[in-house]
ROSE-4610 file (N, C-alpha, C; in Angstrom, 1 decimal, always signed):
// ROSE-4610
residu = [X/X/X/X/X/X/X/X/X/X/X/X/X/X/X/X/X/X/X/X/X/X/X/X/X/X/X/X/X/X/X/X/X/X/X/X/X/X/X/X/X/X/X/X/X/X/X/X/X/X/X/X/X/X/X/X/X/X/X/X/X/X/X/X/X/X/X/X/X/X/X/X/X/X/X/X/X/X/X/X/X/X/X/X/X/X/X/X/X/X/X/X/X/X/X/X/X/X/X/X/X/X/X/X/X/X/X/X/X/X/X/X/X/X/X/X/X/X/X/X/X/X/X/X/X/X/X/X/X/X/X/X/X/X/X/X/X/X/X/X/X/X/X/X/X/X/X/X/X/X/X/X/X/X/X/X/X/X/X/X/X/X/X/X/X/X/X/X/X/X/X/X/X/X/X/X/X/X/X/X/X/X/X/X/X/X/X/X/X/X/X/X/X/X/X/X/X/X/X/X/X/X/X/X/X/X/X/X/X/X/X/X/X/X/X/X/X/X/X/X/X/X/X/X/X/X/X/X/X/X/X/X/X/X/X/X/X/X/X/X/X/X/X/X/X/X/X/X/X/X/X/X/X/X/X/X/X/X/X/X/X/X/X/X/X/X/X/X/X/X/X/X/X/X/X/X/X/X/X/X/X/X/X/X/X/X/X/X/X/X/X/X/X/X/X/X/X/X/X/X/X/X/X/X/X/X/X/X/X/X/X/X/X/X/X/X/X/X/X/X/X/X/X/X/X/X/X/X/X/X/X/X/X/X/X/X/X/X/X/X/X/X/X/X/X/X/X/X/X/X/X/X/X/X/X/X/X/X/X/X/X/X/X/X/X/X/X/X/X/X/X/X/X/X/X/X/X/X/X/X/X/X/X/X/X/X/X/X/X/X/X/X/X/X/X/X/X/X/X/X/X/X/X/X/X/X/X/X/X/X/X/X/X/X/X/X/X/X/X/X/X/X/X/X/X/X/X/X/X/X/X/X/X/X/X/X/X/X/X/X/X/X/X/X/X/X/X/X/X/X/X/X/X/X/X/X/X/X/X/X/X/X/X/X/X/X/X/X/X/X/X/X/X/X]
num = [1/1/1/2/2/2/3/3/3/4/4/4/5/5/5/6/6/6/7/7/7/8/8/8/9/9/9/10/10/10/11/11/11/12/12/12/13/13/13/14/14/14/15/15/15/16/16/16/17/17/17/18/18/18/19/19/19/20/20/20/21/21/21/22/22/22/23/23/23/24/24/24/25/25/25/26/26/26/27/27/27/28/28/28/29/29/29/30/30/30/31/31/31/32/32/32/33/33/33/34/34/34/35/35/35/36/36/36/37/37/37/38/38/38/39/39/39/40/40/40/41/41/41/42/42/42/43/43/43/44/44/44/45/45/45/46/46/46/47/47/47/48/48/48/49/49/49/50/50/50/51/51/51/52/52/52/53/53/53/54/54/54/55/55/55/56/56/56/57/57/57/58/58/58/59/59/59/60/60/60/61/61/61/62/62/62/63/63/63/64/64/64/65/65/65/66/66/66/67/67/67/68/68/68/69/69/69/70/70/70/71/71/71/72/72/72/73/73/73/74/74/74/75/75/75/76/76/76/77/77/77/78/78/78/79/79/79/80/80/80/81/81/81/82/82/82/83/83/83/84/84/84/85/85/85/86/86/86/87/87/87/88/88/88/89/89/89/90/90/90/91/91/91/92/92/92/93/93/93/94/94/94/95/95/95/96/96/96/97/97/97/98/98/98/99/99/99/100/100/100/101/101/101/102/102/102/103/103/103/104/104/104/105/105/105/106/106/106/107/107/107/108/108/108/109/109/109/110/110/110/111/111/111/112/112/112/113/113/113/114/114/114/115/115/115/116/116/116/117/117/117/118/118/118/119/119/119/120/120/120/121/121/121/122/122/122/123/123/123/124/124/124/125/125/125/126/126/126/127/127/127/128/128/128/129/129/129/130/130/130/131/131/131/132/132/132/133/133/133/134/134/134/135/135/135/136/136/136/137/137/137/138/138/138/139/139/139/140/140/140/141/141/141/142/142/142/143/143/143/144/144/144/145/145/145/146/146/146/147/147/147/148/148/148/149/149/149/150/150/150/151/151/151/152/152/152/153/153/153/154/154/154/155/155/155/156/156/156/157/157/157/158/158/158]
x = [+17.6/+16.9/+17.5/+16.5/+17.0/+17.8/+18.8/+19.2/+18.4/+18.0/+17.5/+18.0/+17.9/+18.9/+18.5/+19.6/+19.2/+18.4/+17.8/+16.8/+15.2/+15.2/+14.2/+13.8/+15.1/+15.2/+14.2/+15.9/+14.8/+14.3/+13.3/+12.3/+12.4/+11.6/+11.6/+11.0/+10.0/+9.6/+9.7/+11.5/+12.2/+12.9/+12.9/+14.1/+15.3/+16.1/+17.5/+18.5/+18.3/+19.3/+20.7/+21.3/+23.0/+23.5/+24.7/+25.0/+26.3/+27.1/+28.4/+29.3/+30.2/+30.8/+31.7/+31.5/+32.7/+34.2/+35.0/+36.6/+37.1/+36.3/+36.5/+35.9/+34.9/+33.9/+35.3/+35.6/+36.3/+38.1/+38.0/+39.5/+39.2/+38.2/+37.8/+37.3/+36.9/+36.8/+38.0/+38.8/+40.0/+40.9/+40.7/+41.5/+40.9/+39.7/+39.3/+39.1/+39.4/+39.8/+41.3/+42.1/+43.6/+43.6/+42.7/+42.7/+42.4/+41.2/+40.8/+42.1/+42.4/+43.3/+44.6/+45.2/+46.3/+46.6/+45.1/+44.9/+45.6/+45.0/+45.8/+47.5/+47.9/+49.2/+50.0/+49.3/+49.8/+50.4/+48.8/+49.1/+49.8/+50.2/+51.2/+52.0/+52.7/+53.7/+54.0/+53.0/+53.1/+53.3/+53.0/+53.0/+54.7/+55.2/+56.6/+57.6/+57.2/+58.1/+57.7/+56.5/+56.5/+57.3/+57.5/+58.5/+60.1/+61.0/+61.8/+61.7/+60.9/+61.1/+60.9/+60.0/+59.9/+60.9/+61.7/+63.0/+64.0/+63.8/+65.1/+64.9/+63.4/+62.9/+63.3/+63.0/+63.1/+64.9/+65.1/+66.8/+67.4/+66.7/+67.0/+66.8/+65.7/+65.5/+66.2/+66.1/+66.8/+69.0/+69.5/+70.6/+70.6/+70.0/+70.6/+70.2/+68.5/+68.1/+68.6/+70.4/+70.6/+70.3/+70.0/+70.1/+70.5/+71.5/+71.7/+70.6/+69.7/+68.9/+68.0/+67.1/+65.9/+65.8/+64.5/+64.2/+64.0/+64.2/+63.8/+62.5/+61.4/+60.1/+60.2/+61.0/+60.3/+60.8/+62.4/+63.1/+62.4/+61.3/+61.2/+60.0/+59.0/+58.2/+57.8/+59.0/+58.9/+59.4/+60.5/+60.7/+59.6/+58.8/+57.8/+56.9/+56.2/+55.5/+56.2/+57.7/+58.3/+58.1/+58.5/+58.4/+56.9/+55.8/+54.4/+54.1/+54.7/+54.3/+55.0/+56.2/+56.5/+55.7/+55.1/+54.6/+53.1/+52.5/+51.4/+51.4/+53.2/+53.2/+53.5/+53.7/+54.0/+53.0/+52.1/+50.8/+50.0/+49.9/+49.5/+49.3/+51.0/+51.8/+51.9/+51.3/+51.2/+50.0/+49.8/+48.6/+47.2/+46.5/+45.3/+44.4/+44.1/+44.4/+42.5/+42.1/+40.5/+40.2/+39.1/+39.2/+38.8/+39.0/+38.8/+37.3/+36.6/+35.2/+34.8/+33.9/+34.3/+32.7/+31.8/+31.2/+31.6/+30.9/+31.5/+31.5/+30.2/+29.8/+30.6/+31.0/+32.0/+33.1/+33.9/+35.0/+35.4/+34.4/+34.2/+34.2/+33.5/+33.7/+34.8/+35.3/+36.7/+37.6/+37.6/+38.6/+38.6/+37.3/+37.2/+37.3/+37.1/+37.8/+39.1/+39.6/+41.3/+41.6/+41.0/+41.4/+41.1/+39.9/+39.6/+40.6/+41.3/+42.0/+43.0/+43.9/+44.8/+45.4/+44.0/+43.9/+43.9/+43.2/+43.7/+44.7/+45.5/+46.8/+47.6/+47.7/+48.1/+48.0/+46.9/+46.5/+47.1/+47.1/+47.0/+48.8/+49.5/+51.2/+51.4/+51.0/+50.9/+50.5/+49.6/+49.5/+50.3/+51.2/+52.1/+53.7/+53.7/+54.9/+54.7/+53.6/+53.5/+53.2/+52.9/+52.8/+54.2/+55.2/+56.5/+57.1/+57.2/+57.8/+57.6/+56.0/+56.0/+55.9/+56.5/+57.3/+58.3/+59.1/+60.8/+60.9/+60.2/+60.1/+59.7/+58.7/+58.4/+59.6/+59.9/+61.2/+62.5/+62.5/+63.6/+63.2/+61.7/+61.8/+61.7/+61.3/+61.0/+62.8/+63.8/+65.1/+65.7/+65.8/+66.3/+65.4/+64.0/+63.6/+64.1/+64.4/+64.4/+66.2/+67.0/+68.3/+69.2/+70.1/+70.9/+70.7/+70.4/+70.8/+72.6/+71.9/+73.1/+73.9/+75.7/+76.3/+77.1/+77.3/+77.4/+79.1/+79.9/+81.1/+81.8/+82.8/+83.1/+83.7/+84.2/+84.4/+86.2/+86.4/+88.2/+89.0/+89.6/+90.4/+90.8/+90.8/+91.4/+92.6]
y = [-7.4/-6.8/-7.5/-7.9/-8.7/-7.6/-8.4/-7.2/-7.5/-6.3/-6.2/-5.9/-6.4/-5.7/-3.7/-3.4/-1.9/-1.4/-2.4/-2.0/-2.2/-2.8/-2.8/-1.9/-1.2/-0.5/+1.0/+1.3/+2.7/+2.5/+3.4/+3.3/+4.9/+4.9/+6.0/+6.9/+6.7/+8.1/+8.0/+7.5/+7.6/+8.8/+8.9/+10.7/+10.1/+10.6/+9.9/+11.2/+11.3/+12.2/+11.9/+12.6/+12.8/+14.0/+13.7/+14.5/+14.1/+15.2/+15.4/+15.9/+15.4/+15.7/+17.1/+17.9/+18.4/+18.9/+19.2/+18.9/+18.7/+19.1/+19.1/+18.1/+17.2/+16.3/+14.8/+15.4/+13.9/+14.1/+15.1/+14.9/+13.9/+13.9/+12.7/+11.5/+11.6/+10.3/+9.5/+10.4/+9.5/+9.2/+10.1/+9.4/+8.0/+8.6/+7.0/+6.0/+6.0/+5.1/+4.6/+5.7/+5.3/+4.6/+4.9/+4.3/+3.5/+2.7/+1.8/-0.1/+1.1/-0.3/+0.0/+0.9/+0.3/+0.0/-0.6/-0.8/-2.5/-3.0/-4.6/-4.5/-3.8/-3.6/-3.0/-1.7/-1.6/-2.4/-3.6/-4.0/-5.2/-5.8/-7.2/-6.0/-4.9/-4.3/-4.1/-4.1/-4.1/-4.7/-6.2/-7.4/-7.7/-7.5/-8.1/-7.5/-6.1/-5.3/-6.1/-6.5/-6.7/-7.7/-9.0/-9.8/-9.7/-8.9/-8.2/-7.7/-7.0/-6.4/-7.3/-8.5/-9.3/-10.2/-10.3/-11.5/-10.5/-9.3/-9.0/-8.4/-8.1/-8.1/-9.6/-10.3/-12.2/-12.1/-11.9/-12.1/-11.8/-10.4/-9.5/-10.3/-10.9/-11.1/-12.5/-12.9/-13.9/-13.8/-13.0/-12.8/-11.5/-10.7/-9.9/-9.6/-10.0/-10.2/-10.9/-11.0/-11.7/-11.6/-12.3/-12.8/-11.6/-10.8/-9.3/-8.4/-8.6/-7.3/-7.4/-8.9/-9.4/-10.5/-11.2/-12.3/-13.3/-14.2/-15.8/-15.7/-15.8/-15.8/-14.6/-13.0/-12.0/-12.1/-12.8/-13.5/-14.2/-15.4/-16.8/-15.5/-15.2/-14.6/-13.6/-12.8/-11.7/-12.2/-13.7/-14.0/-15.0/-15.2/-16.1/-15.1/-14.2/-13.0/-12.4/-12.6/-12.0/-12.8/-14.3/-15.2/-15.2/-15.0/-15.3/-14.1/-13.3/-11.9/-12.3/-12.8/-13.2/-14.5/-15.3/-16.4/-15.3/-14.6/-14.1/-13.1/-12.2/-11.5/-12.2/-13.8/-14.5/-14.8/-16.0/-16.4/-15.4/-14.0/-12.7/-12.5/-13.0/-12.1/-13.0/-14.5/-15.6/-14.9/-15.3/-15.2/-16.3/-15.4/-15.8/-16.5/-17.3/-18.0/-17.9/-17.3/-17.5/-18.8/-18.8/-19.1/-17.7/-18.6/-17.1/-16.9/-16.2/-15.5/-14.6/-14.5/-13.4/-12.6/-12.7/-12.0/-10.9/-9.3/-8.5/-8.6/-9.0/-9.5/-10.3/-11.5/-12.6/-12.0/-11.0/-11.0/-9.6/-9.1/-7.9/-8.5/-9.5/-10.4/-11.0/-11.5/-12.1/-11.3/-9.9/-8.6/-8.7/-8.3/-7.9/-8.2/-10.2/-11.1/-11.2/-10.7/-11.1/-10.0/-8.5/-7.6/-7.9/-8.1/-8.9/-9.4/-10.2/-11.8/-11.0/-10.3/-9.8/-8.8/-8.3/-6.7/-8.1/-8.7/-9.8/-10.3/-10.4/-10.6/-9.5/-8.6/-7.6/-7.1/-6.7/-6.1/-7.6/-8.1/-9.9/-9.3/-9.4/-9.0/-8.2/-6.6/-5.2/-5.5/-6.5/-6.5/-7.9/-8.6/-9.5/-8.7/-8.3/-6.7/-6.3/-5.5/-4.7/-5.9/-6.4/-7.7/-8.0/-8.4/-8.8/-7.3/-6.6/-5.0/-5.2/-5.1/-5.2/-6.4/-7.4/-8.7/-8.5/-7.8/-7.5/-6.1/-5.7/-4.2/-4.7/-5.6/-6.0/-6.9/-7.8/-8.8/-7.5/-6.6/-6.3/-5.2/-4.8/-4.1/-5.0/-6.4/-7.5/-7.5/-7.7/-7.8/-6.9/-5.6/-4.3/-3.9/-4.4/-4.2/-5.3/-6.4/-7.7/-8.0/-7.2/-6.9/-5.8/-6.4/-6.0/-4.0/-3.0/-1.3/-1.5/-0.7/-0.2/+0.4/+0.1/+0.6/+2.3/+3.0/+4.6/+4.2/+4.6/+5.0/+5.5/+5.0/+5.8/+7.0/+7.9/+9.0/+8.9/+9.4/+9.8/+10.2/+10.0/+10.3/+11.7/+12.9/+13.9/+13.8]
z = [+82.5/+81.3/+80.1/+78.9/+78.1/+77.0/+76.5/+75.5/+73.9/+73.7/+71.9/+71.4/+69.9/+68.9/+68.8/+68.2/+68.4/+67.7/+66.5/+64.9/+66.3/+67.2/+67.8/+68.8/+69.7/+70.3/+70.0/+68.9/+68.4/+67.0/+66.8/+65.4/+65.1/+64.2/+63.2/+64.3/+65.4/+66.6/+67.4/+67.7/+69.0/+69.1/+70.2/+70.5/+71.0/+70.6/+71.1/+71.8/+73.0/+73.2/+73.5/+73.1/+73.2/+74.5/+75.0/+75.8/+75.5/+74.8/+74.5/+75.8/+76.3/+77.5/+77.1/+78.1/+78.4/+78.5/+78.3/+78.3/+79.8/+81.0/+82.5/+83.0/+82.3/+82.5/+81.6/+80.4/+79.7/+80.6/+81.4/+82.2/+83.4/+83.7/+84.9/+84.4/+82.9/+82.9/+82.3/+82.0/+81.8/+83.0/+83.9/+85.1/+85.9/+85.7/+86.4/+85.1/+84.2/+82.9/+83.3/+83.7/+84.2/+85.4/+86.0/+87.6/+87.7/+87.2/+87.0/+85.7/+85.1/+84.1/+84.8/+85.7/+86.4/+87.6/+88.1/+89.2/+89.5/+88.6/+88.7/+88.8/+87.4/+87.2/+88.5/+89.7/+90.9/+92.2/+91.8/+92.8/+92.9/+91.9/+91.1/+91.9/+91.1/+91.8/+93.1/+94.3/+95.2/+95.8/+95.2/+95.8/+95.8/+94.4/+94.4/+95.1/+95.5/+96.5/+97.6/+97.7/+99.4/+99.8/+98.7/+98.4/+99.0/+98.4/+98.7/+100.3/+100.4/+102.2/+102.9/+102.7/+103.5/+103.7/+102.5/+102.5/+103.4/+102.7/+104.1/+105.6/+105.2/+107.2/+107.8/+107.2/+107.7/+107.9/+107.0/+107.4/+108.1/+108.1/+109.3/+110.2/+110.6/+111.7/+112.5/+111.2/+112.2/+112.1/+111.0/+111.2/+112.7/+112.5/+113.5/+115.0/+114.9/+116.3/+117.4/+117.8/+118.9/+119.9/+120.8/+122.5/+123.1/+122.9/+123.4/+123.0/+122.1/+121.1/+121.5/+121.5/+121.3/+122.0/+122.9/+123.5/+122.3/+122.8/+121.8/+121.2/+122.2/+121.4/+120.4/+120.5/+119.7/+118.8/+118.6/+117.3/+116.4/+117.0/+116.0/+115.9/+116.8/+116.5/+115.1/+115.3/+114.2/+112.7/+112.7/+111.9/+111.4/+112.0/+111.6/+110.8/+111.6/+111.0/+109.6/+109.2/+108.6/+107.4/+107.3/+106.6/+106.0/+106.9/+106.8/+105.5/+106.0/+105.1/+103.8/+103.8/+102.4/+101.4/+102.1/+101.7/+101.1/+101.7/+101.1/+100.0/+100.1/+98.5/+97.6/+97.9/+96.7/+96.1/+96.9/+96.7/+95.6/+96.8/+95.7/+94.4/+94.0/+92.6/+92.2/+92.4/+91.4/+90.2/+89.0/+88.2/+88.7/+88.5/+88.9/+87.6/+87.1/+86.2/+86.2/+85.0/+84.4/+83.2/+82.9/+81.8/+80.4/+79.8/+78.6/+78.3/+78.4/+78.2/+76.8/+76.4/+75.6/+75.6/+76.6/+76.7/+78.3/+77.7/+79.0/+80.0/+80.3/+82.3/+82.7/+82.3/+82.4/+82.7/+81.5/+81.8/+83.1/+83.1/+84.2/+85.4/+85.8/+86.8/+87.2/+86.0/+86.3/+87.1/+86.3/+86.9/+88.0/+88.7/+89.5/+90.9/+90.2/+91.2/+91.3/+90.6/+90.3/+91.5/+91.2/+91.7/+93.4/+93.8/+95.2/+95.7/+95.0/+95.6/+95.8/+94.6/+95.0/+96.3/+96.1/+97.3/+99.2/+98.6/+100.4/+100.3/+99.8/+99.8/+100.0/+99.4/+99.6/+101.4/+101.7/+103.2/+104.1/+103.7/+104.9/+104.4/+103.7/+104.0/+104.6/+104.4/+105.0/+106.5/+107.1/+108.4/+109.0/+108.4/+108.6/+109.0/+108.1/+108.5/+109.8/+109.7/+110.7/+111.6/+112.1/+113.2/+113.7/+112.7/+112.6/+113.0/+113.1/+113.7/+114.5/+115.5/+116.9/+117.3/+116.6/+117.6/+117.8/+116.9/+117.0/+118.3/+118.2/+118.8/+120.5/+120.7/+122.0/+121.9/+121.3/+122.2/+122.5/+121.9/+122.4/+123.1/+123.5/+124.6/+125.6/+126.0/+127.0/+127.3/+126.3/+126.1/+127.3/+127.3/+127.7/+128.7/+129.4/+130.8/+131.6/+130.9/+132.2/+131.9/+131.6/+131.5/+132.7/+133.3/+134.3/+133.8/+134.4/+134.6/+133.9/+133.0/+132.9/+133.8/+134.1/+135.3/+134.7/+135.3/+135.1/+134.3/+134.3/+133.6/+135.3/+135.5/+136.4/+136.1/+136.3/+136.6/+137.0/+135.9/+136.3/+137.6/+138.2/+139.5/+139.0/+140.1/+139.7/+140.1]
């Protein structure tokens, strides 16, 4: 729809209605006013935590998952998965670089790509984690079934 100036819009025998909101009506619109502008800001933050867990799931994994704990493949495995997940909250929580716009559609678009890009990033870490859990979790249940029974304690001489 093309836009008109507003002297064309309305004339001297237009009806113009108004509908003044509510106080129960402008508490919702401010929340999704909130929801909406700290939605970017959340998820930058989510991204850089994911950072952090991922450097010390990875470390974890490969400092503590020994040969007693965990099979070889569920070691490189989960630390690969662990590493993977950190390579994508970075990517993430890099800036997403626009150009500058200064009409609204443009720059609404831009948002909303930024917000896109971000949120797959986000979910692609979130299921690199959890990936990396149950590779650590399978090697060391593979670890602890294909491992000698535990032998009982003997029992004291009376």
């Amino acid at each position: 729809m093309p836009e008109l100036p507003l002297s064309e819009i309305l004339t001297a025998d237009s009806e113009v209605s108004v509908h003044l909101t509510t106080p129960d009506e402008q508490i919702y619109f401010d929340i999704s006013d909130d929801a909406i502008k700290q939605s970017l800001p959340r998820i930058n933050e989510a991204l850089t935590r994911f950072i952090t867990l991922s450097t010390a799931m990875a470390a974890g994994a490969l400092g503590f998952l020994k040969d007693e704990v965990s099979t070889g493949w569920g070691r490189i495995l989960a630390a690969a998965f662990f590493f993977s997940a950190l390579g994508s909250a970075v990517i993430g929580s890099i800036p997403y670089l626009t150009r500058s716009r200064r009409e609204l559609g443009e720059i609404i678009a831009d948002v909303e790509r930024i917000i896109v890009w971000k949120r797959r990033w986000l979910w692609a870490c979130c299921a690199l984690l959890l990936l990396g859990f149950v590779a650590a979790i399978s090697g060391s249940t593979a670890r602890y079934i294909s491992s000698e029974p535990i032998k009982p304690i003997p029992k004291a001489a009376p």
